[in-house]
Residue frames as a rotation matrix with the C-alpha (Angstrom) as fourth column:
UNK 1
0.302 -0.091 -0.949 40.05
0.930 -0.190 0.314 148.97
-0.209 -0.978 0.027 64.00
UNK 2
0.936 0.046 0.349 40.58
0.116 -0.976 -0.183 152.87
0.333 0.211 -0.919 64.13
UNK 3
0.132 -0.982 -0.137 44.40
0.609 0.189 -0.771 154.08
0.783 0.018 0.622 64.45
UNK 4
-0.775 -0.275 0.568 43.95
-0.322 -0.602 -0.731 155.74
0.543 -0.749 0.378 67.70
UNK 5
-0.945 0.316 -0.089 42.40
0.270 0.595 -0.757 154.00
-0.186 -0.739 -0.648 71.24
UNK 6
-0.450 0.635 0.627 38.51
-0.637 -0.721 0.273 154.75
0.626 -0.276 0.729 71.58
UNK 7
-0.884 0.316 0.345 36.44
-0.202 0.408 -0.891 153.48
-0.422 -0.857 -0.296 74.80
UNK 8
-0.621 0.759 -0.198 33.24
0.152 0.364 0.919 151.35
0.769 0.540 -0.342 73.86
UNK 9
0.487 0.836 0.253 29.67
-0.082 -0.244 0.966 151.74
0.869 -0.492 -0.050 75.50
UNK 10
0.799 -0.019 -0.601 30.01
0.545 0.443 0.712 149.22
0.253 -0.896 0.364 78.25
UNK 11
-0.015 -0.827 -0.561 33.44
0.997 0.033 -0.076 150.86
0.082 -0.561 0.824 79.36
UNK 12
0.006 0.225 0.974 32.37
0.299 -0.930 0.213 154.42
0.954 0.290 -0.072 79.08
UNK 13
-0.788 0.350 -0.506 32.64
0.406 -0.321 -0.855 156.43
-0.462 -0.880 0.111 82.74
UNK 14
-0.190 0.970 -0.151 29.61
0.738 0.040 -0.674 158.03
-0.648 -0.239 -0.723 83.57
UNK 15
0.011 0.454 -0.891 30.16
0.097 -0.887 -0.450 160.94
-0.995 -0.082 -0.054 81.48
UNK 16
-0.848 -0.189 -0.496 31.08
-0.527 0.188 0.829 159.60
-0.063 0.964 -0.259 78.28
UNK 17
-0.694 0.711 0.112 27.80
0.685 0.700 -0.200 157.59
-0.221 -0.062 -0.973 78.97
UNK 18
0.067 0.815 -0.575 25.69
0.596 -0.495 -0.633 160.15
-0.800 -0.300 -0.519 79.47
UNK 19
-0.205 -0.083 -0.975 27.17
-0.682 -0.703 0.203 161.54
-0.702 0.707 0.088 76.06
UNK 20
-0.981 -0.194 -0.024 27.08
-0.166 0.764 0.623 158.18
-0.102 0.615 -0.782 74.52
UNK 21
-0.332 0.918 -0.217 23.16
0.584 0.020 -0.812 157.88
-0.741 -0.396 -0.542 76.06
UNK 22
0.190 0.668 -0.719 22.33
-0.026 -0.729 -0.684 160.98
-0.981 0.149 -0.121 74.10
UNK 23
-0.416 -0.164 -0.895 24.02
-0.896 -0.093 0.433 159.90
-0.154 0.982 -0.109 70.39
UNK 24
-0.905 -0.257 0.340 23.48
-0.089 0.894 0.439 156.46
-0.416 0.367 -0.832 70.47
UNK 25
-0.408 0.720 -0.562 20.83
-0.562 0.287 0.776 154.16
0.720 0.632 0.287 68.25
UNK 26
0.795 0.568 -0.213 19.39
-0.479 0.803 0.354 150.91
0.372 -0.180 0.910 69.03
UNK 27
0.874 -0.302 -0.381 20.57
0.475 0.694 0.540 148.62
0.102 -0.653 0.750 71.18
UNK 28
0.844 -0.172 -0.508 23.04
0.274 -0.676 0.684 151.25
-0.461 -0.716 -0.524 72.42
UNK 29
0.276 -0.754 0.595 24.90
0.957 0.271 -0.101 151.04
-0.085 0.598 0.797 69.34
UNK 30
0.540 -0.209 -0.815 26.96
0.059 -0.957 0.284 154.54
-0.840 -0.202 -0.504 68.89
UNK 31
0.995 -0.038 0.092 28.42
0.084 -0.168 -0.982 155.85
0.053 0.985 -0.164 65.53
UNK 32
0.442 -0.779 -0.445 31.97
0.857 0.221 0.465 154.98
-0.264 -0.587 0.765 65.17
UNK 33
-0.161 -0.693 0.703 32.55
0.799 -0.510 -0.319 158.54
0.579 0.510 0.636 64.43
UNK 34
0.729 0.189 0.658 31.46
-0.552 -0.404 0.729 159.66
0.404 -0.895 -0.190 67.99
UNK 35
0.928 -0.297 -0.223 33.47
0.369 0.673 0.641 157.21
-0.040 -0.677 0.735 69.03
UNK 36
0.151 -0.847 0.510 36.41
0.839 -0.163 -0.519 158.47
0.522 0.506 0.687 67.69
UNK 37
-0.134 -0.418 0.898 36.19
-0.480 -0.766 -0.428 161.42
0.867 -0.489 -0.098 70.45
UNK 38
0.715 0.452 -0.533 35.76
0.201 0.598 0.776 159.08
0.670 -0.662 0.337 73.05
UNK 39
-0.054 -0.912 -0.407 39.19
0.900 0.131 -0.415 160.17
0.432 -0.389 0.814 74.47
UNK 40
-0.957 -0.288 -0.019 37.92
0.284 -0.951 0.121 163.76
-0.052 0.110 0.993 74.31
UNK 41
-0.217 0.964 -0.151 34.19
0.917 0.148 -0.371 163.71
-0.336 -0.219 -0.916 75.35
UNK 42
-0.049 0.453 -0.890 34.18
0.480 -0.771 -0.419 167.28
-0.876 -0.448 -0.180 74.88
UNK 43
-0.869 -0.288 -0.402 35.02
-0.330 -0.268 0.905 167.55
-0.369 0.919 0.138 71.16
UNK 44
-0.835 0.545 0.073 32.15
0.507 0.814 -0.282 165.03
-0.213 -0.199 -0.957 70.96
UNK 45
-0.076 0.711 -0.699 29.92
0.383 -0.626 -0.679 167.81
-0.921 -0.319 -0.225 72.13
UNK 46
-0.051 -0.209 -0.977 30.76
-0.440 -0.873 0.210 170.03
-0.897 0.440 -0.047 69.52
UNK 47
-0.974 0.070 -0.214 30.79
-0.167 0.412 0.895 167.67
0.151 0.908 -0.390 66.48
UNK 48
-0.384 0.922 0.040 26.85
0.873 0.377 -0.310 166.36
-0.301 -0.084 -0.950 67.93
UNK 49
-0.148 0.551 -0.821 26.18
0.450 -0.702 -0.552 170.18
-0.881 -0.451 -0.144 68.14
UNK 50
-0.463 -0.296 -0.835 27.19
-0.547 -0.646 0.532 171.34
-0.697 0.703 0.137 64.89
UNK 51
-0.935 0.314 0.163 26.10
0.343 0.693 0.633 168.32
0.085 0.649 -0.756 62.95
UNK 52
-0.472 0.870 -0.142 22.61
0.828 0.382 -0.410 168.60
-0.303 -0.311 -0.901 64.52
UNK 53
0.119 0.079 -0.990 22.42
-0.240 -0.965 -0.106 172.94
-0.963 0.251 -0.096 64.02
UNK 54
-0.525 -0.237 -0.817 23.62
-0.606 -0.570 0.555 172.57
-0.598 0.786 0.156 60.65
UNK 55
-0.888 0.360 -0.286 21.69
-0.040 0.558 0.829 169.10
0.458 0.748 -0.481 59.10
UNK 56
-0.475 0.597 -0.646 19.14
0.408 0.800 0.440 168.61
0.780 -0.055 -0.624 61.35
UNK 57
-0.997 -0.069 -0.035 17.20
0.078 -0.890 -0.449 171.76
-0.001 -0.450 0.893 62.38
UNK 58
-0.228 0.885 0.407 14.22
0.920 0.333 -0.207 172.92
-0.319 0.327 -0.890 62.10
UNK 59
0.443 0.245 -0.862 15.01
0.036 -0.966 -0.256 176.37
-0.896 0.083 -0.436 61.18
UNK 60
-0.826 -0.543 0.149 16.29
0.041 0.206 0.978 174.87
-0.562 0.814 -0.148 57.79
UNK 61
0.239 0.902 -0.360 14.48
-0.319 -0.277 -0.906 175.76
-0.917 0.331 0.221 55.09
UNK 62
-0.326 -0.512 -0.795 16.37
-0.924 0.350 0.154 173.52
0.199 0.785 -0.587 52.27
UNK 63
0.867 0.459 -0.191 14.79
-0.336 0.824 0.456 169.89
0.367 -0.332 0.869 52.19
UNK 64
0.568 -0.716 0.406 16.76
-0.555 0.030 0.831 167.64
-0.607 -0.698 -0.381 54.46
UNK 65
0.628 -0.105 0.771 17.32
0.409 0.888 -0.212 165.13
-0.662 0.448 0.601 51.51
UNK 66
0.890 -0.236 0.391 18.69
0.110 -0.721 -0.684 167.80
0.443 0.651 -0.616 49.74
UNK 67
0.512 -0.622 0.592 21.18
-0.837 -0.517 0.181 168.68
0.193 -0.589 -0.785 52.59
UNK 68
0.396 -0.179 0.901 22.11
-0.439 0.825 0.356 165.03
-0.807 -0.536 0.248 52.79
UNK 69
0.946 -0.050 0.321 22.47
0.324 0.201 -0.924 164.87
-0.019 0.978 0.206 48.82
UNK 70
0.533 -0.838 0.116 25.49
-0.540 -0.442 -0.716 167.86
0.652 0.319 -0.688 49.26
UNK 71
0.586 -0.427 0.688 26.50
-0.722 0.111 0.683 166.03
-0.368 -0.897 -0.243 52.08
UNK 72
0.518 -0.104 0.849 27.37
0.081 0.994 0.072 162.73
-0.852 0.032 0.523 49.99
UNK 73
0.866 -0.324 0.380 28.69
0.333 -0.194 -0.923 164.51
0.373 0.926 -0.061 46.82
UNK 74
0.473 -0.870 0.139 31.14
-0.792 -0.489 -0.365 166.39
0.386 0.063 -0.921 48.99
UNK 75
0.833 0.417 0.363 31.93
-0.293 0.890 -0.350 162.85
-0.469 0.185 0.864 50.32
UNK 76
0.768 -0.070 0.637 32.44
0.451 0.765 -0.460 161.28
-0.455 0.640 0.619 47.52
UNK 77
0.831 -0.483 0.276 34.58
-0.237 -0.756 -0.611 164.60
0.503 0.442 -0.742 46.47
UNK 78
0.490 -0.303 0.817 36.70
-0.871 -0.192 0.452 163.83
0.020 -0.933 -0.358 49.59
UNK 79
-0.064 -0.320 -0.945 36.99
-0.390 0.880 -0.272 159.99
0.918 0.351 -0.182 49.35
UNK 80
-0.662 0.276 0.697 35.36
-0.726 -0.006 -0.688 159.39
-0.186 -0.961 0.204 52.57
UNK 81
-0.726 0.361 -0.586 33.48
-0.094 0.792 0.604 156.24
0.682 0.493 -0.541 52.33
UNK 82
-0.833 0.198 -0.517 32.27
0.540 0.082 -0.838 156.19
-0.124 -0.977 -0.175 55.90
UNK 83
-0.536 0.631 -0.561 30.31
-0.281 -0.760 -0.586 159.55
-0.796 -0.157 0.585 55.37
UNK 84
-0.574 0.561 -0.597 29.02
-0.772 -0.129 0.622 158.41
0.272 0.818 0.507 51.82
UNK 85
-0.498 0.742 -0.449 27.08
0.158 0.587 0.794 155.28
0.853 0.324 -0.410 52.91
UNK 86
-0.691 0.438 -0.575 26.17
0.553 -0.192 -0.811 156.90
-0.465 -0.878 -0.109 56.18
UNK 87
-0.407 0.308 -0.860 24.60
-0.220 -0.947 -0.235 159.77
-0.887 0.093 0.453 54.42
UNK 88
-0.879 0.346 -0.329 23.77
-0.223 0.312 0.924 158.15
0.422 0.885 -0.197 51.05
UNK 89
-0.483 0.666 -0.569 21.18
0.783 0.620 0.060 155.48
0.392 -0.416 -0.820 53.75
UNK 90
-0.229 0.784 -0.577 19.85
0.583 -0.365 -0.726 158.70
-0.780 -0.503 -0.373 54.84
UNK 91
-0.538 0.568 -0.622 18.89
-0.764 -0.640 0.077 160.60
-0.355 0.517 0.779 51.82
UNK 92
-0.827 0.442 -0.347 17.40
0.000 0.618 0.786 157.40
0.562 0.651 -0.511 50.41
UNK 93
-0.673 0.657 -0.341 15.54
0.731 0.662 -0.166 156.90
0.117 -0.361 -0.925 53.25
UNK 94
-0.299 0.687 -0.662 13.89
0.154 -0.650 -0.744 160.47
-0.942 -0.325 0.088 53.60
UNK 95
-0.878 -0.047 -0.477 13.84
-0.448 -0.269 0.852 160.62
-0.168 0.962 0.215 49.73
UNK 96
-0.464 0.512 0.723 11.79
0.004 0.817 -0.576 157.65
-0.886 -0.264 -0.382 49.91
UNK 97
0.699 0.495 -0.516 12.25
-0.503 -0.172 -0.847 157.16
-0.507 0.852 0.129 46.15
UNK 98
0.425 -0.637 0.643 14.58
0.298 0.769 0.565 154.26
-0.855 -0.048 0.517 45.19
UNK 99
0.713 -0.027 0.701 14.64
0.700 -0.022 -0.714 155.35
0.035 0.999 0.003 41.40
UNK 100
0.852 -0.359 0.382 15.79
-0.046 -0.777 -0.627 158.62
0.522 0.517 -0.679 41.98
UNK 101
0.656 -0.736 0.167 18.42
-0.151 0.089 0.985 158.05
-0.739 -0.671 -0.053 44.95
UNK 102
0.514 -0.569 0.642 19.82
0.434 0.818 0.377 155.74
-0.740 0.085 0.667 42.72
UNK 103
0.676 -0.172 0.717 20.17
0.591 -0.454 -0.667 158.37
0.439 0.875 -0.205 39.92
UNK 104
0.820 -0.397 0.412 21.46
-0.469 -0.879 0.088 160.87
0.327 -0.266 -0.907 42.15
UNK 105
0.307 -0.880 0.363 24.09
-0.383 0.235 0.893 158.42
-0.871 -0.413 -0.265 43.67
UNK 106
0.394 -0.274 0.877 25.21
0.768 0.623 -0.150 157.07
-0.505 0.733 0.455 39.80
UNK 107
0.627 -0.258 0.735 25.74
0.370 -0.732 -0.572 160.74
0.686 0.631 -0.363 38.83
UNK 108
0.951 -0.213 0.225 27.66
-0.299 -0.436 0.849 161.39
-0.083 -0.875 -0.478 41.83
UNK 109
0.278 -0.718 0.638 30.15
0.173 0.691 0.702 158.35
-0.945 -0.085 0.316 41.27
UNK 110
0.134 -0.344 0.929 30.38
0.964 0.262 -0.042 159.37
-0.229 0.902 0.366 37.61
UNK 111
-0.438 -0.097 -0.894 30.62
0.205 -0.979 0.006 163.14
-0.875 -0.181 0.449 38.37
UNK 112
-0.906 0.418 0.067 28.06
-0.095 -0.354 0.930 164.16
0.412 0.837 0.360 35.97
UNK 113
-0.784 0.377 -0.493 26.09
0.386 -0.325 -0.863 166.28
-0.486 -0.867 0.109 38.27
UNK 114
-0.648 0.298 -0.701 24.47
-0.710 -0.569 0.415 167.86
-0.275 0.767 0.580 34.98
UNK 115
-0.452 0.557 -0.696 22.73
-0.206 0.694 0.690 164.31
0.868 0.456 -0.199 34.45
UNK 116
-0.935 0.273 -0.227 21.45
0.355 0.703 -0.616 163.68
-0.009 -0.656 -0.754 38.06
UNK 117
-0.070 0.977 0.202 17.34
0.695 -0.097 0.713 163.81
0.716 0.191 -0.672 38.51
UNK 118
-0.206 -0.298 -0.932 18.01
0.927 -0.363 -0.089 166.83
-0.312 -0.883 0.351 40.03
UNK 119
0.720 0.499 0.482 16.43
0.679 -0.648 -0.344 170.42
0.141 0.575 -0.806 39.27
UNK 120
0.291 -0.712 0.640 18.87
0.627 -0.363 -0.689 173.47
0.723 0.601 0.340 38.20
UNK 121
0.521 -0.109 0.847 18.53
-0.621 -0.729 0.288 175.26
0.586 -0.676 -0.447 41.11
UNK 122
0.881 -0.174 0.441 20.10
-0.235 0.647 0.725 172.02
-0.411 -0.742 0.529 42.97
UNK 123
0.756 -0.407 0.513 22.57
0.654 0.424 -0.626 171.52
0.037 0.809 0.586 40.54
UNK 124
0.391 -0.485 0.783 23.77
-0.017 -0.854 -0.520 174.73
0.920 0.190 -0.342 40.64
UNK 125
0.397 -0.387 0.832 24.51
-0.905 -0.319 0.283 173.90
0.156 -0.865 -0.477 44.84
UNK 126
0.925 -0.239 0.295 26.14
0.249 0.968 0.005 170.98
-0.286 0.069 0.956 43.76
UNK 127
0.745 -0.343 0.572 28.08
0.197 -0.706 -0.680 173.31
0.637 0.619 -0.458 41.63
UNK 128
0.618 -0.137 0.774 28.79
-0.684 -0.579 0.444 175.66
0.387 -0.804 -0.452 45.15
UNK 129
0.587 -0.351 0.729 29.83
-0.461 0.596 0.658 172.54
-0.666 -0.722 0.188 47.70
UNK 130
0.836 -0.459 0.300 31.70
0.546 0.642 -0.538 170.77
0.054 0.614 0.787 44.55
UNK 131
0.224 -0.602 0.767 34.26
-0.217 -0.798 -0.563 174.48
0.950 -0.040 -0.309 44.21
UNK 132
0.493 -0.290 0.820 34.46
-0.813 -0.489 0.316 174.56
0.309 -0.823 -0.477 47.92
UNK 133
0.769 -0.375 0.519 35.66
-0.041 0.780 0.624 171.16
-0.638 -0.501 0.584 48.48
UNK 134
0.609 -0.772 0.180 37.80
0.749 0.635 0.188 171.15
-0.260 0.020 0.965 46.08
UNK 135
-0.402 -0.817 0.413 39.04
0.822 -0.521 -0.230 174.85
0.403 0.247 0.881 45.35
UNK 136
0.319 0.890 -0.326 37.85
0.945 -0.323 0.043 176.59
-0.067 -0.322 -0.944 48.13
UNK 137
-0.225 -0.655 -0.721 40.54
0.563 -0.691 0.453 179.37
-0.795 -0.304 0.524 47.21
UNK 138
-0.966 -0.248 -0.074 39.30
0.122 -0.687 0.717 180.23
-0.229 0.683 0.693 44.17
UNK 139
0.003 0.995 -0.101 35.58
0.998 -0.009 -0.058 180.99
-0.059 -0.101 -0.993 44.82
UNK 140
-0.925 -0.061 0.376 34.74
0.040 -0.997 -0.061 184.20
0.379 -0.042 0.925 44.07
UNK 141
-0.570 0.812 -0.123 31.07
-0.238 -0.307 -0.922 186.26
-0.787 -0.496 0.368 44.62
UNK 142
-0.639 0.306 -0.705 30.08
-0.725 0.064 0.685 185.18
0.255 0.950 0.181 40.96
UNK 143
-0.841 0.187 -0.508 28.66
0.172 0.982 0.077 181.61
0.513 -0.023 -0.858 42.52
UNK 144
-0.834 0.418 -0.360 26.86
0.204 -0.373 -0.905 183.62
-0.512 -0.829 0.226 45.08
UNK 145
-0.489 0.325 -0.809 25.03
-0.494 -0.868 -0.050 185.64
-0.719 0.375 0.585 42.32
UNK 146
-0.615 -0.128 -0.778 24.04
-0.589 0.730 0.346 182.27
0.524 0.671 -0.524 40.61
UNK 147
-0.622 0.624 -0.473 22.74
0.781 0.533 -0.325 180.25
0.049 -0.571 -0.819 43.42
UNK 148
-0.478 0.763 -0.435 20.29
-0.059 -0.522 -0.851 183.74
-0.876 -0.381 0.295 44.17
UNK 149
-0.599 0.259 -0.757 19.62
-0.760 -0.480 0.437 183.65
-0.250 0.838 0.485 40.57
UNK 150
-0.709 0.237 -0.664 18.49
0.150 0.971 0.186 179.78
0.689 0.033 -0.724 40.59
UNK 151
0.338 0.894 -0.293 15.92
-0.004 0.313 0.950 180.62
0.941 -0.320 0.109 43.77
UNK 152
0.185 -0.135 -0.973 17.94
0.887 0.450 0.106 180.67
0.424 -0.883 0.203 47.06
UNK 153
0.969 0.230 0.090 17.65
0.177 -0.901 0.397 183.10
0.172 -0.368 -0.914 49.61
UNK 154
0.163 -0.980 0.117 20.93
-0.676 -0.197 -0.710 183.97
0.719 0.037 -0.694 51.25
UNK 155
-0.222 -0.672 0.706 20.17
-0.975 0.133 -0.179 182.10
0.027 -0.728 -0.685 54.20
UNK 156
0.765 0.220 0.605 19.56
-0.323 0.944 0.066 179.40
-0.557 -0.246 0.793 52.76
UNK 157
0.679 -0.730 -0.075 22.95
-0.299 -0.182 -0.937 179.94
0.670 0.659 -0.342 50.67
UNK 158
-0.304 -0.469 0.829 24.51
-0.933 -0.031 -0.360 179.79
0.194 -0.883 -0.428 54.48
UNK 159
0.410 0.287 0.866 22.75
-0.292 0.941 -0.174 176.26
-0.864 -0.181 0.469 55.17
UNK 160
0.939 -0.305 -0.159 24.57
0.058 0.597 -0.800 174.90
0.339 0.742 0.578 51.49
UNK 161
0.166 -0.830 0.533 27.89
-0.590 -0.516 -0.621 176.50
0.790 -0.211 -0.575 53.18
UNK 162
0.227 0.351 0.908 27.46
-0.968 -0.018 0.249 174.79
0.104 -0.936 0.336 55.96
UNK 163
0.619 -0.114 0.777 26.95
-0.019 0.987 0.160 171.36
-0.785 -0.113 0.609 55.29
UNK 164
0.857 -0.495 -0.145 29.32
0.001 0.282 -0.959 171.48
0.515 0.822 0.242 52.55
UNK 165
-0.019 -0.859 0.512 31.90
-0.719 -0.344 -0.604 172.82
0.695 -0.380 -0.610 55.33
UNK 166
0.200 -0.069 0.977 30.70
-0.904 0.371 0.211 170.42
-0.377 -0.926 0.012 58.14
UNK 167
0.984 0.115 -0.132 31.21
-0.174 0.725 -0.666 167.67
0.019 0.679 0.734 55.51
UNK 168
0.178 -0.984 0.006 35.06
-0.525 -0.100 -0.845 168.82
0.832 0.147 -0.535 54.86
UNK 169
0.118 0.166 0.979 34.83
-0.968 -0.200 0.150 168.34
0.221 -0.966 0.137 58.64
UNK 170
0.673 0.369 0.641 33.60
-0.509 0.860 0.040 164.94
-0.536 -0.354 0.766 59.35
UNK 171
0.885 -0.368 -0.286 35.36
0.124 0.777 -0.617 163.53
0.450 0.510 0.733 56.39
UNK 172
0.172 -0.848 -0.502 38.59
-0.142 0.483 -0.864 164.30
0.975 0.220 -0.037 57.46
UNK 173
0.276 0.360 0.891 37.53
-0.959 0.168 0.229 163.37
-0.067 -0.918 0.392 61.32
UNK 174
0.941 0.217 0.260 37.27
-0.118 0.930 -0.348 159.79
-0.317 0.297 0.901 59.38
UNK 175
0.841 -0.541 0.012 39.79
-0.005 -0.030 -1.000 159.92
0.541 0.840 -0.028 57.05
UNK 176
0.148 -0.721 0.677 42.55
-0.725 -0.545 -0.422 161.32
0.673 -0.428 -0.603 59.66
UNK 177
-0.108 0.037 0.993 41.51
-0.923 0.367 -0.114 158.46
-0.369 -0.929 -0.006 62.23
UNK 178
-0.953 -0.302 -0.007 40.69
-0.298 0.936 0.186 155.27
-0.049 0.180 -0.982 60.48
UNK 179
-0.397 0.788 0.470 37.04
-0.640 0.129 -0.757 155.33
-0.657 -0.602 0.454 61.23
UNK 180
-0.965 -0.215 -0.151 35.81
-0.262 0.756 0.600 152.60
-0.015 0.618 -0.786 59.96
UNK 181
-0.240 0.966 -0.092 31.86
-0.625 -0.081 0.777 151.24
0.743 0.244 0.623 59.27
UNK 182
-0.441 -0.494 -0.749 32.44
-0.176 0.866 -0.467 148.23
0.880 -0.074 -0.469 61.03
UNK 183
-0.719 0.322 -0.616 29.38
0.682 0.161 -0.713 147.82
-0.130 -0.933 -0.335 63.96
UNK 184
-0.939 0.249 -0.236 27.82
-0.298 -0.933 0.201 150.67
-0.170 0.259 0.951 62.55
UNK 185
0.132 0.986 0.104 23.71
0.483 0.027 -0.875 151.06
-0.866 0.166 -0.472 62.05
UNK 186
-0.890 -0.427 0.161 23.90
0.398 -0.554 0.731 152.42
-0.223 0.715 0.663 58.32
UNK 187
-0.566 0.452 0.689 21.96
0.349 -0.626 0.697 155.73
0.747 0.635 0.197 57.48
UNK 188
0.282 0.733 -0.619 20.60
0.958 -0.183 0.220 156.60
0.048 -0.655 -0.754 61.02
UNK 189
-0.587 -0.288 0.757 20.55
0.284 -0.949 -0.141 160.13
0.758 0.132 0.639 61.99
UNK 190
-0.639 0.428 -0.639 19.20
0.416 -0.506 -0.755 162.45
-0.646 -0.749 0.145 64.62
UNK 191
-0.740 0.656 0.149 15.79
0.615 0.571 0.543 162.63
0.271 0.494 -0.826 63.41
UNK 192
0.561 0.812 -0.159 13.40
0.821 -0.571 -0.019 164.90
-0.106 -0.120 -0.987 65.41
UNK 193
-0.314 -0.507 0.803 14.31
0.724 -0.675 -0.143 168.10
0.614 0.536 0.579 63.76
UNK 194
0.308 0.598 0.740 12.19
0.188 -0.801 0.568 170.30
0.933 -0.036 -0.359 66.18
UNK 195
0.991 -0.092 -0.098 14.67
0.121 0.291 0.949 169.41
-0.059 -0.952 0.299 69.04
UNK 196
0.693 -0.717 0.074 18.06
-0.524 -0.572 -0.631 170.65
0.495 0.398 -0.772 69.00
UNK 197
-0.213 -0.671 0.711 19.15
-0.942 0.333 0.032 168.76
-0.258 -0.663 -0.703 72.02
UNK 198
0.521 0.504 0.689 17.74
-0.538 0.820 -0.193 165.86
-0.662 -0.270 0.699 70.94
UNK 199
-0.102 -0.936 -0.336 20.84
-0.964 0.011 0.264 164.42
-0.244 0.351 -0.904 69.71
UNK 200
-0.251 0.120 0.960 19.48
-0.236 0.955 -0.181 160.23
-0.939 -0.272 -0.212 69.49
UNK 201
-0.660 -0.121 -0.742 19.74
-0.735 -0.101 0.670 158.54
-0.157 0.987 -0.022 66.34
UNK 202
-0.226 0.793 0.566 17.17
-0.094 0.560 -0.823 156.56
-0.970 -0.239 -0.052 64.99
């Protein structure tokens, strides 16, 4: 159970419905980390909006598996379980490469990012989201000048920033509340990338 009240489907007024309506999965099942603003429908908004703008765009230009990879490393940085097997079940599934997931989540758990089946230019934004989660004070512009050197534009430097930052986010969303897996669909996500509003996981 989560350490603060949250209102399920069936008891939802109409507007938490109609927000629930637009996250939920199958059989109307809703991520208990929407739930967790159920008290506060309107935070809600904002966590669907940002999540969806920052992983699940279509004006990203970083695969999404990729963006799901930093998502689980910071994670796993974090000690957020919740977010790592949410987010682990979706890079596997867009990876849609059992071998390598499995590398990439064994070098994760054994920090030794240098050994995952990852290419240097990924490595190196493992690197990035690894500093910022854990010392985001002592980043300098030196990392910057690294990740362009490896192959990334800038704005796709801003899309590693991102989800490394909406990560910080979510985990301690979980972390702060109890959120637990418990009822959960593991690894859905809000899927049609070419829809912003289209907020339905699947």
């Amino acid at each position: 159970m989560p350490w603060i009240d949250t209102i399920p489907y069936d008891e939802a007024d109409a507007k938490l419905k109609r927000l629930y309506d637009r996250v939920k999965g199958p059989d109307n099942n809703v991520d208990n980390i929407m739930m967790m603003h159920s008290l506060r429908p309107h935070s809600m908004e904002g966590h669907m909006a940002i999540y969806k703008y920052v992983l699940h765009h279509s004006g990203n230009t970083i695969p999404k598996w990729f963006l799901e990879c930093l998502g689980v490393w910071v994670s796993f940085l974090n000690e957020c379980d919740y977010c790592v097997e949410h987010h682990f079940g979706g890079l596997k599934r867009l990876l849609n490469d059992d071998a390598k997931s499995a590398g990439i989540r064994a070098a994760i758990e054994t920090r030794t990012i240098d050994q995952a089946p990852l290419d240097e230019a990924q490595k190196v934004a493992m690197e990035y989201a690894r500093q910022l989660t854990r010392d985001a004070g002592g980043m300098n512009e030196n990392i910057i000048h690294r990740l362009r050197e490896v192959g990334y534009s800038d704005g796709e430097i801003l899309e590693i920033n991102q989800v490394s930052a909406y990560f910080g986010y979510a985990n301690r969303t979980v972390l702060g509340l109890g959120c637990s897996t418990k009822g959960d669909i593991i690894g859905l996500s809000p899927n049609n990338s070419n829809d912003p509003d289209d907020w339905n996981h699947s």
